[in-house]
DRENDO-1510 file (C-alpha; in Angstrom, 1 decimal, always signed):
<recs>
REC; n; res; u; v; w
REC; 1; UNK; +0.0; +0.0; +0.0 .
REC; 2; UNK; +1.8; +3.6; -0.9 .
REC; 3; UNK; +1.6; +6.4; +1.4 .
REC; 4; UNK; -1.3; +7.9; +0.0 .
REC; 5; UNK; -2.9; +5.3; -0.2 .
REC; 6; UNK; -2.6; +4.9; +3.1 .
REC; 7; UNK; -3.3; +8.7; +4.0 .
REC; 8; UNK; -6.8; +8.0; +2.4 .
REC; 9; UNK; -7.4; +4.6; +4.2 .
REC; 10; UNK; -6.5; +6.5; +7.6 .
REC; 11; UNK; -9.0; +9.8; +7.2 .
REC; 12; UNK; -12.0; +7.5; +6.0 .
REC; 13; UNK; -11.2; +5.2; +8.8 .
REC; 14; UNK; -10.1; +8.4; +11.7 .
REC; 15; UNK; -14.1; +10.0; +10.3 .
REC; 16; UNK; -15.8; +7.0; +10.7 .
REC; 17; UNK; -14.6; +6.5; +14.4 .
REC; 18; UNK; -15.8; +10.2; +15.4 .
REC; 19; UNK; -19.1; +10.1; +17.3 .
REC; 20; UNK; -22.2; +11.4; +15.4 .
REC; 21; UNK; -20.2; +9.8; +12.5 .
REC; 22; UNK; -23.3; +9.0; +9.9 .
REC; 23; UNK; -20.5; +7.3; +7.5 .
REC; 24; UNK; -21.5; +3.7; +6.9 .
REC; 25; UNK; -19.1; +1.6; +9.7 .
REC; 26; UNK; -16.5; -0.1; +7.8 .
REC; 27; UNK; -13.7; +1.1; +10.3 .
REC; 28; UNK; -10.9; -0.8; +11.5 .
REC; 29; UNK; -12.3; -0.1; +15.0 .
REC; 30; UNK; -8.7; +2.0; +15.8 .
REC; 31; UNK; -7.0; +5.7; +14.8 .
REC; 32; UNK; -4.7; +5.1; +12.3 .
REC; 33; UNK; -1.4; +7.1; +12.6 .
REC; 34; UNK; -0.3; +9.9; +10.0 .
REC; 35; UNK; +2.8; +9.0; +8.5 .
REC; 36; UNK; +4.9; +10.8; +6.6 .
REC; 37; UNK; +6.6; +9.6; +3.6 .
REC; 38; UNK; +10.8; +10.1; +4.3 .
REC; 39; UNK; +13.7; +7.7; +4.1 .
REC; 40; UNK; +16.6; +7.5; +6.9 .
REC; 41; UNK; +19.8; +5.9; +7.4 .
REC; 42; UNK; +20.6; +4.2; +10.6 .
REC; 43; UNK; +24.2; +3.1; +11.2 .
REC; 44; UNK; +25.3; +1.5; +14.5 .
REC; 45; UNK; +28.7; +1.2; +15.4 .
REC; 46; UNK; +30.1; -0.4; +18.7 .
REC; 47; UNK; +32.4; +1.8; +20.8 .
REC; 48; UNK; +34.5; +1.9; +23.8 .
REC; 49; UNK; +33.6; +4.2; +26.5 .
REC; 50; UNK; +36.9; +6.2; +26.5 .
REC; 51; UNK; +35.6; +7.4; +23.0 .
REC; 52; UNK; +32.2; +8.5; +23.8 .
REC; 53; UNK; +32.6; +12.0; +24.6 .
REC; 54; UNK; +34.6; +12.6; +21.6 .
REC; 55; UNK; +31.6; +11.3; +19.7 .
REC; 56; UNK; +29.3; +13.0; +21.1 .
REC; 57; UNK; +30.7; +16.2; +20.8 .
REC; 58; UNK; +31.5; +16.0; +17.4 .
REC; 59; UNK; +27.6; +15.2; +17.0 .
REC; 60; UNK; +27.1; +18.9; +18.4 .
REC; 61; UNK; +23.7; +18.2; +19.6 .
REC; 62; UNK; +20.9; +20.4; +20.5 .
REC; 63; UNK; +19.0; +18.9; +23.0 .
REC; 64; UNK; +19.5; +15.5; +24.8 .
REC; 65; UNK; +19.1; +13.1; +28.0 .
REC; 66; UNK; +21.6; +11.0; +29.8 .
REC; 67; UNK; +20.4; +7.6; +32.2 .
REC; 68; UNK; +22.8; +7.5; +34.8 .
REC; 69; UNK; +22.6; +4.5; +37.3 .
REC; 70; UNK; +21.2; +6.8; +39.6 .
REC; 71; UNK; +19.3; +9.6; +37.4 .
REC; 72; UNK; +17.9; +11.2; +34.4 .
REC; 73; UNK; +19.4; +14.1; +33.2 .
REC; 74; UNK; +18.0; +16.6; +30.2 .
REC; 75; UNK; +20.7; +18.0; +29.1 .
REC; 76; UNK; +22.6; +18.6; +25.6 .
REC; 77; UNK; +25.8; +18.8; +27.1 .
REC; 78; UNK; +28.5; +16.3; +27.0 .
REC; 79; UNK; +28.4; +13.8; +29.9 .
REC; 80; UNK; +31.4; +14.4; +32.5 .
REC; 81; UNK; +30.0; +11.4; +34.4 .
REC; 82; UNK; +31.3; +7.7; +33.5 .
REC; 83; UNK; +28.4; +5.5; +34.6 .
REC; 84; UNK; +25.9; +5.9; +31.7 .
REC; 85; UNK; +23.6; +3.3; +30.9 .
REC; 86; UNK; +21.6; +4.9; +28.0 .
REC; 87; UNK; +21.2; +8.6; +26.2 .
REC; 88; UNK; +20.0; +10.2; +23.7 .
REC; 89; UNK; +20.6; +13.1; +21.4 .
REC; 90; UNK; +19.4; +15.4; +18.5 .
REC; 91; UNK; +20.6; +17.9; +16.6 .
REC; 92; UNK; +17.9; +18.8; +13.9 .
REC; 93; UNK; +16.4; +15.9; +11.9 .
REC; 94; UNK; +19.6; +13.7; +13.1 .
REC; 95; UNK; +20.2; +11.7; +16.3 .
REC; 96; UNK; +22.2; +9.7; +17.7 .
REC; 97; UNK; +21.1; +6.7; +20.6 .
REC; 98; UNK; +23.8; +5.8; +22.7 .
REC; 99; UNK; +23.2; +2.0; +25.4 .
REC; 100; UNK; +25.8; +0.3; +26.9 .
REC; 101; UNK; +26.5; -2.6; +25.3 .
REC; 102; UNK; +28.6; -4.7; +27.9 .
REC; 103; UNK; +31.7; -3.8; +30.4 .
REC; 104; UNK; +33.2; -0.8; +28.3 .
REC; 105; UNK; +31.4; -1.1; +25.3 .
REC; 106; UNK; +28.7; +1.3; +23.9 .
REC; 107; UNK; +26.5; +0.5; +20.8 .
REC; 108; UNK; +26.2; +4.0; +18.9 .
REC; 109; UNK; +23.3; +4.7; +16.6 .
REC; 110; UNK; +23.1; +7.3; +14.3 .
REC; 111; UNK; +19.6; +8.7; +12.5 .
REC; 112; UNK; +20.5; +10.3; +9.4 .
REC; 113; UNK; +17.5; +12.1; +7.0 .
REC; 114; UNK; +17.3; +11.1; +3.6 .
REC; 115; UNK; +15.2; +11.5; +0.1 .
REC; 116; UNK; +12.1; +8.2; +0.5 .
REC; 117; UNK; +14.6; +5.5; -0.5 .
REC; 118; UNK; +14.1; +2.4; -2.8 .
REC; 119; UNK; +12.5; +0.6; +0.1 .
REC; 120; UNK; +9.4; +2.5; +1.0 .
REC; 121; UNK; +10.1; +4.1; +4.7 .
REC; 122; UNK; +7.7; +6.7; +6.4 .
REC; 123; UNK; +7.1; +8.1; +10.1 .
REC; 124; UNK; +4.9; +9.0; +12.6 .
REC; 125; UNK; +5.6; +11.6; +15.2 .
REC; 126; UNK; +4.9; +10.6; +19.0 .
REC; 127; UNK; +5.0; +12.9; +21.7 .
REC; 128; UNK; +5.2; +11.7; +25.4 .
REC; 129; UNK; +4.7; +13.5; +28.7 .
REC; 130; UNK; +8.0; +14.2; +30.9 .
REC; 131; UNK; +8.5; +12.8; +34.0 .
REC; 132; UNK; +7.7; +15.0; +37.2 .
REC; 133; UNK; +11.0; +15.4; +38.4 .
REC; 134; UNK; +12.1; +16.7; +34.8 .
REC; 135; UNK; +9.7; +18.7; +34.1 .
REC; 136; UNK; +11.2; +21.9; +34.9 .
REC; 137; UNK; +13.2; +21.2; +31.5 .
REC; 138; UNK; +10.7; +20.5; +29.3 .
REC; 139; UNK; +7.0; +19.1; +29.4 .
REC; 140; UNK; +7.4; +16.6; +26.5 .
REC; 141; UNK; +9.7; +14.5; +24.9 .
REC; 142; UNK; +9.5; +14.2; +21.0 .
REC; 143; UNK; +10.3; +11.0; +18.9 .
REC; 144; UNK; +9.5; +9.6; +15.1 .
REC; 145; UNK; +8.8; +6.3; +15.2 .
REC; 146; UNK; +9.9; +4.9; +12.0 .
REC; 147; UNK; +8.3; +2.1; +9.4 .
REC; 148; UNK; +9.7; +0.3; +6.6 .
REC; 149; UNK; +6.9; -1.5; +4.1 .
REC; 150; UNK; +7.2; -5.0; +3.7 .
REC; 151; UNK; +7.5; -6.6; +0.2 .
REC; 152; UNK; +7.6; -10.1; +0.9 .
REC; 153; UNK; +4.5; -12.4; -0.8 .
REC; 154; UNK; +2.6; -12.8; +2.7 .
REC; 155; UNK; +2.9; -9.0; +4.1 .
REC; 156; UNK; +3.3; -7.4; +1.2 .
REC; 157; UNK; +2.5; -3.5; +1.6 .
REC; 158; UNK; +2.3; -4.1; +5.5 .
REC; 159; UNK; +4.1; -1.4; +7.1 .
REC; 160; UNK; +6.7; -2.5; +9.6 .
REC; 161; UNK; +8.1; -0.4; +12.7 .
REC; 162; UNK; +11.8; -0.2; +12.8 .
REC; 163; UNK; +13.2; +1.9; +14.9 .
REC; 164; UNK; +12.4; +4.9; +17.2 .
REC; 165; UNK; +14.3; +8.3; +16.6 .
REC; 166; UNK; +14.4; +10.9; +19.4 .
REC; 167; UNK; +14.1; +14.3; +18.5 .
REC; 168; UNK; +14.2; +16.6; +21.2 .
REC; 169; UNK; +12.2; +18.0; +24.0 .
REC; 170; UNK; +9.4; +21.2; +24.1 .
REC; 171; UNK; +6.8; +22.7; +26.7 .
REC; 172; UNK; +4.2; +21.9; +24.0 .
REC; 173; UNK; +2.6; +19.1; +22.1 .
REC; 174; UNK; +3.7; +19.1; +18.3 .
REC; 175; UNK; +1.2; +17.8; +15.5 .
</recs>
């Protein structure tokens, strides 16, 4: 199924679930997410932790979070802290997701943009609440949650989640 075929699939389905809705009832009996027709390139590289700074200043993000073994941190800046279990950063449409991978070891994961690619890729925006604690930094959390369509004989057009991008913080809900 192409995007807009999809697109047109989703507001029939999204009208016919709105109460009052006098549209004969062939809905899927859920919302259907509004994606949007890009293509990105994700690249994962494993690296040790004496290099992680470096690599995250060279990213030169914009907005970020850091999971310490004892806290959450909003913050864009590089970490000075060794623990880290998990963070996250953005810098425009790129990102980078950062988990430790064992001991020393950090798998890297870089979100690049590009023009819709061969293989059909689209995304939908979510946007989460912060946690209390954090919220004096930002009242929501952005992300694109990313699908890949399928093209094998049993799901072909079925649109596959792939991966989940962060893409920054704000103090209001983006559509």
């Amino acid at each position: 199924m192409s995007t807009s075929s999809y697109q047109e699939l989703m507001i029939k389905n999204n009208r016919q679930l709105q109460p009052g809705s006098q549209q004969e009832k062939q809905s899927l009996g859920v919302s259907l997410p509004t994606l949007t027709e890009q293509g990105v390139h994700i690249e994962s590289n494993v690296i040790q932790a004496s290099d992680l700074a470096g690599v995250i200043a060279q990213f030169m993000p914009t907005s970020g979070w850091v999971c310490y073994r004892d806290d959450v941190v909003i913050s864009a800046d590089v970490p000075t802290r060794l623990d880290i279990i998990e963070a996250e950063y953005c810098a425009g449409d790129h990102s980078l997701m950062i988990k430790q991978y064992y001991g020393d070891e950090y798998l890297v994961v870089r979100f690049t943009p590009q023009l819709p690619a061969e293989q059909q890729q689209a995304y939908k925006k979510q946007t989460m609440l912060v946690r209390n604690n954090l919220k004096a930094h930002a009242m929501y959390t952005h992300y694109r949650i990313w699908y890949t369509q399928l093209t094998d004989d049993v799901n072909l057009g079925r649109w596959q989640p792939m991966a989940q991008q962060f893409m920054g913080f704000s103090d209001v809900i983006e559509t």
